[in-house]
C-alpha positions as CSV (number, residue, x, y, z in Angstrom):
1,X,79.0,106.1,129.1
2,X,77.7,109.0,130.9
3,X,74.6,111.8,129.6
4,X,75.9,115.2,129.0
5,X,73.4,117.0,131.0
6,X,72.6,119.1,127.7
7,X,71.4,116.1,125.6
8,X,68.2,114.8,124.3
9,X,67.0,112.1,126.1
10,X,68.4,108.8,124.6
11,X,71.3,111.2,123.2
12,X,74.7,109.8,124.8
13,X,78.2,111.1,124.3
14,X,81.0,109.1,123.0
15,X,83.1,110.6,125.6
16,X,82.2,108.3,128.6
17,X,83.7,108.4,131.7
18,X,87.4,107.6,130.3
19,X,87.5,104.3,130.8
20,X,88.9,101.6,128.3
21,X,85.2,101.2,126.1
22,X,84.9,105.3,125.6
23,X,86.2,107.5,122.8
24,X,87.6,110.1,125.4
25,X,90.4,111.8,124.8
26,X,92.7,112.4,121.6
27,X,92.7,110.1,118.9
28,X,95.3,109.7,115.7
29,X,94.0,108.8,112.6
30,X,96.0,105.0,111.6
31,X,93.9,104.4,109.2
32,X,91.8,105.8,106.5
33,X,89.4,103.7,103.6
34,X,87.5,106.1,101.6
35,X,84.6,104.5,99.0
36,X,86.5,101.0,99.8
37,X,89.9,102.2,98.5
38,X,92.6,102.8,101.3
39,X,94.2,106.0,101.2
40,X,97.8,106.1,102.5
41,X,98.6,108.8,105.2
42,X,102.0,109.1,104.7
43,X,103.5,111.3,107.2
44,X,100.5,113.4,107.7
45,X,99.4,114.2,111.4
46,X,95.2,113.9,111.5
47,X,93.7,114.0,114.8
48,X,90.4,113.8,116.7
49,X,89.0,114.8,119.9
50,X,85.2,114.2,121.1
51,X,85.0,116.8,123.8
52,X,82.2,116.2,126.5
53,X,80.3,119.6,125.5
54,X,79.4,118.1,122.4
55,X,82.4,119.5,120.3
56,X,84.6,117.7,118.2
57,X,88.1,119.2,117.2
58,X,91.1,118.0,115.7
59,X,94.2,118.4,112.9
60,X,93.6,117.3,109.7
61,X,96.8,117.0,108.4
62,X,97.3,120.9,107.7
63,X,94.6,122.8,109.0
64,X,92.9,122.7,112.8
65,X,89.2,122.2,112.4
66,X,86.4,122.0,115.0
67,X,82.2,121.2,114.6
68,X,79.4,119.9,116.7
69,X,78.2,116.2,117.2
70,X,75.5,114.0,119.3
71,X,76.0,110.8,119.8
72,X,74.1,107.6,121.6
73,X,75.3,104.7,123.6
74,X,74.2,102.3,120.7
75,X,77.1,103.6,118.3
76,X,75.1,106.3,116.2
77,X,76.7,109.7,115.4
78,X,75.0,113.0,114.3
79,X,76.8,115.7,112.9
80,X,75.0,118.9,114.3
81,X,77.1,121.7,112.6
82,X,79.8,121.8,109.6
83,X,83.0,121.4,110.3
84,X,85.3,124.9,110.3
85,X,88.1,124.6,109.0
86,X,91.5,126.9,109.4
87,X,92.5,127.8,105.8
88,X,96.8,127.4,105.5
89,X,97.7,126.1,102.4
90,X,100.2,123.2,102.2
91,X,101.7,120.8,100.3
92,X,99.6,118.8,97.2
93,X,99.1,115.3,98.9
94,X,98.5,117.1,102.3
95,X,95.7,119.1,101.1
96,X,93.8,116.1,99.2
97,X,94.3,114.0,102.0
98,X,93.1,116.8,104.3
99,X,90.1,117.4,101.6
100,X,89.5,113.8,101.5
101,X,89.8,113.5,105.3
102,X,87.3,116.6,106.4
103,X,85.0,115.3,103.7
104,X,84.7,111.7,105.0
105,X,84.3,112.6,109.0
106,X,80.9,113.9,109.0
107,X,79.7,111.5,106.9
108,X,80.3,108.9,109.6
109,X,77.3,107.5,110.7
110,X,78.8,105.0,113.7
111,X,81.4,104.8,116.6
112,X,83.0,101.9,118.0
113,X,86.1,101.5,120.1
114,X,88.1,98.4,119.1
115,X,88.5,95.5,121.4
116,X,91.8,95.0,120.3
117,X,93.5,97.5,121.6
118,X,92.8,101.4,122.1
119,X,91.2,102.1,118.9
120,X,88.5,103.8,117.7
121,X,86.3,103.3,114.3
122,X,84.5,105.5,112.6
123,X,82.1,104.3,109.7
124,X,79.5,106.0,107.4
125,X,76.4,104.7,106.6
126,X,77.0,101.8,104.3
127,X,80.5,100.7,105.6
128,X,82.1,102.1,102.5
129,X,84.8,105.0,104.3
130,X,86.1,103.9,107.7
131,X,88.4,106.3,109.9
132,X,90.3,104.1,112.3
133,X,92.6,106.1,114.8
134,X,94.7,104.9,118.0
135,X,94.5,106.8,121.4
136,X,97.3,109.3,121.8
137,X,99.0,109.2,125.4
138,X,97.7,111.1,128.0
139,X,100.2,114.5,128.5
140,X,102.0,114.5,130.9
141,X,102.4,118.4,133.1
142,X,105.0,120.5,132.9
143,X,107.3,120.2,135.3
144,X,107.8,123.5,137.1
């Protein structure tokens, strides 16, 4: 884990220094329980990215969204701002899922990356809605 040089002392970032315990990077969303019931993703495309200036960003399954979080080497995450949303209109199981989705993220209270593999979970306050997402691949550049 590293300190982002614009945190509160005892304020860590889940970003680390990209090795295999941190939540670096892009994440996709593999699995989502909301109040204890799974909901199924279908084909939907949600993503996550802990940036190490303290914003989060991501797609959530229609829309690109972005918002502000603090987090601490002990697995507790703060929300700091809303997230912002783009508003395109999709279809009907995209948009609750996306509704569902951008509801459930800020309410997480806890990170942890999974030991079995690169995964990350994120879980609210009384373990009821967990986000579960696996590590995209790095890009690779463009080859001139």
């Amino acid at each position: 884990m590293s300190l982002r040089p614009n945190d509160a002392p005892g304020q860590r970032s889940p970003t680390g220094d990209g090795d295999a315990g941190s939540a670096a990077g892009r994440w996709t969303l593999t699995r989502f329980v909301d109040g204890g019931v799974e909901r199924p993703l279908g084909e939907a495309r949600v993503t996550l990215c802990f940036g190490p200036d303290g914003v989060v960003t991501g797609e959530s399954g229609v829309n690109d969204y972005r918002g502000s979080y603090a987090a601490d080497a002990d697995g507790g995450l703060r929300w700091l701002s809303p997230l912002h949303a783009t508003r395109l209109g999709g279809p009907d199981a995209l948009m609750k899922l996306e509704l569902a989705y951008l509801s459930a993220l800020p309410r997480a209270a806890r990170w942890q990356t999974l030991p079995d593999g690169p995964g990350l979970r994120l879980v609210n306050s009384d373990g009821q809605t967990a986000l579960t997402f696996r590590r995209q691949p790095d890009r690779m550049p463009a080859t001139p």
